[in-house]
N, C-alpha and C positions, 0 to 999 in steps of 0.2 A: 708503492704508488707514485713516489716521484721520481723513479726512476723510469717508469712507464710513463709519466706527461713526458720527462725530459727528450726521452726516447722519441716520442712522438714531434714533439715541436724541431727536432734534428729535421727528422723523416719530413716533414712538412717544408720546411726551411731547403732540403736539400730538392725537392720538387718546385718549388717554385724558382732558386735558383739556376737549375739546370737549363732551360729554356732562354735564361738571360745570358748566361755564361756559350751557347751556341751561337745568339745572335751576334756578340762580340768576336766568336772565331772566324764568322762570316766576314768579315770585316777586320782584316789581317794587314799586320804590320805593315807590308811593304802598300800595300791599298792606303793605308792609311798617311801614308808617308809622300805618296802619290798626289793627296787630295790636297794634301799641307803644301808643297810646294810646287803645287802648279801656278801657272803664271799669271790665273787668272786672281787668285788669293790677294786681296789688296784690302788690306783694313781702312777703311776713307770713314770720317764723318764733318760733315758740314758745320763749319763755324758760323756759318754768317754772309749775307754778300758784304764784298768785298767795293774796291773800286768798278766802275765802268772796265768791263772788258774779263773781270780778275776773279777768282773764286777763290774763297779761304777754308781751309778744312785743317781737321788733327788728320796726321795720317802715321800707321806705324813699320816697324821693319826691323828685321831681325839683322843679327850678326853675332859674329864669335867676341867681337871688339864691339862699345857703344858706339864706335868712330862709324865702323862699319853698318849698324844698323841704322846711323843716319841718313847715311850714301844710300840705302837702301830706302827707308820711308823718300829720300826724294825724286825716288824713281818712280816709286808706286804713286806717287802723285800726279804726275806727268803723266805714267800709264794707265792708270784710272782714268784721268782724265779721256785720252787715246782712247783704249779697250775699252772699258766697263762703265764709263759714266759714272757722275756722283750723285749719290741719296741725297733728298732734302731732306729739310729738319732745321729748326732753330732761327725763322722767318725769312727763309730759302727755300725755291723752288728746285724740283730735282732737274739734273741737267744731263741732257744723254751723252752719248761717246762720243767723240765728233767720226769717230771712224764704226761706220756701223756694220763693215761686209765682216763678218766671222773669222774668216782667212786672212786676212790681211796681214797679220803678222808672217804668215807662211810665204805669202806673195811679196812683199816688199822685207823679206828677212836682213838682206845686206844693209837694206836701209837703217831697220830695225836694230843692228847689230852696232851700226855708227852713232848712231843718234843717241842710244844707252850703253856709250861704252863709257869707260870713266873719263872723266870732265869732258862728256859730248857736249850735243849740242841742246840735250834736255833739261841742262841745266841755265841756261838762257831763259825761259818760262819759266823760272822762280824767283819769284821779285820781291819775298820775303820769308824766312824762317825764323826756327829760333833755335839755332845753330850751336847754342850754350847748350852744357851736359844736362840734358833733362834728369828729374829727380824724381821721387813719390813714387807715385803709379804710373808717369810717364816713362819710368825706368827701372824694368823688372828682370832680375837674373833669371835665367831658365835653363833648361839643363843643359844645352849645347854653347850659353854665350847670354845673349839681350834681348831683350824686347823691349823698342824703345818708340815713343809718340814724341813726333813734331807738330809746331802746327807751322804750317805752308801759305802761302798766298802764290796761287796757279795763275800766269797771266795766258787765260784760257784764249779770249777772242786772236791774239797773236798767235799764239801754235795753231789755232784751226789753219787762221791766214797760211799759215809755214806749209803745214801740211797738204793744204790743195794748190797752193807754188810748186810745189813737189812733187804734185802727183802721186800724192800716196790717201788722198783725202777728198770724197767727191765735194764740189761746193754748192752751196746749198739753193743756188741758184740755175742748177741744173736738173731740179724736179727728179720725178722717182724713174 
């Protein structure tokens, strides 16, 4: 007789996993690896306002080296800010992209390519981190290298300025 429950709760057990175990093949490695580092993937979250002009947030970034993942969170700060806008939260209003066309990256690529090259000029709009080896949960080995949170202070209202100088940025005073 408990061979025939045991029997059964398999047989059950292997029905309800199956169904689970397809949805996961649907959704294959290299897809998954796709979604992970596309460039839109930016961990932001809102600390706080900041001074006039300046937005403060944790932001995180990968690397094989902690070094590396910091160079990396302080790009995605910048380009969060750019691309994707930052969530509110924590007695902060959410702030949108300052660049809203979709393509823009594809459109102003060269631009793009100088401005986040290393020690471009994205790093001009960071007017404070905390550049020391983050620790805790700020700083978690993973199987490729790091995952590491800084927290940033983005001097937002000056990159907008940059960017519609540039003409890479409509200014906001030129309606829809």
């Amino acid at each position: 007789m408990k061979t025939l429950r045991l029997l059964f709760i398999m047989l059950a057990a292997m029905v309800i996993a199956m169904p689970m175990a397809e949805a996961q093949a649907k959704y294959k490695k290299k897809e998954r690896k796709a979604h992970y580092n596309s460039q839109y993937n930016y961990e932001v979250e809102i600390q706080g306002v900041g001074q006039d002009g300046t937005k403060v947030m944790k932001v995180w970034g990968y690397g094989k080296k902690v070094e590396d993942a910091i160079i990396e969170a302080k790009m995605n700060a910048v380009a969060a800010a750019i691309f994707k806008g930052i969530p509110g939260g924590n007695g902060a209003a959410a702030t949108p992209a300052i660049i809203t066309d979709s393509n823009a990256s594809e459109k102003h690529a060269d631009y793009f390519d100088t401005f986040f090259s290393p020690g471009g000029k994205f790093l001009q709009y960071i007017a404070l981190t905390t550049d020391g080896m983050p620790s805790g949960q700020d700083r978690l080995k993973i199987k490729d290298g790091y995952k590491v949170a800084i927290y940033v202070q983005i001097m937002y209202d000056a990159l907008r300025k940059q960017l519609e100088t540039d003409g890479v940025a409509r200014r906001l005073d030129q309606g829809f």
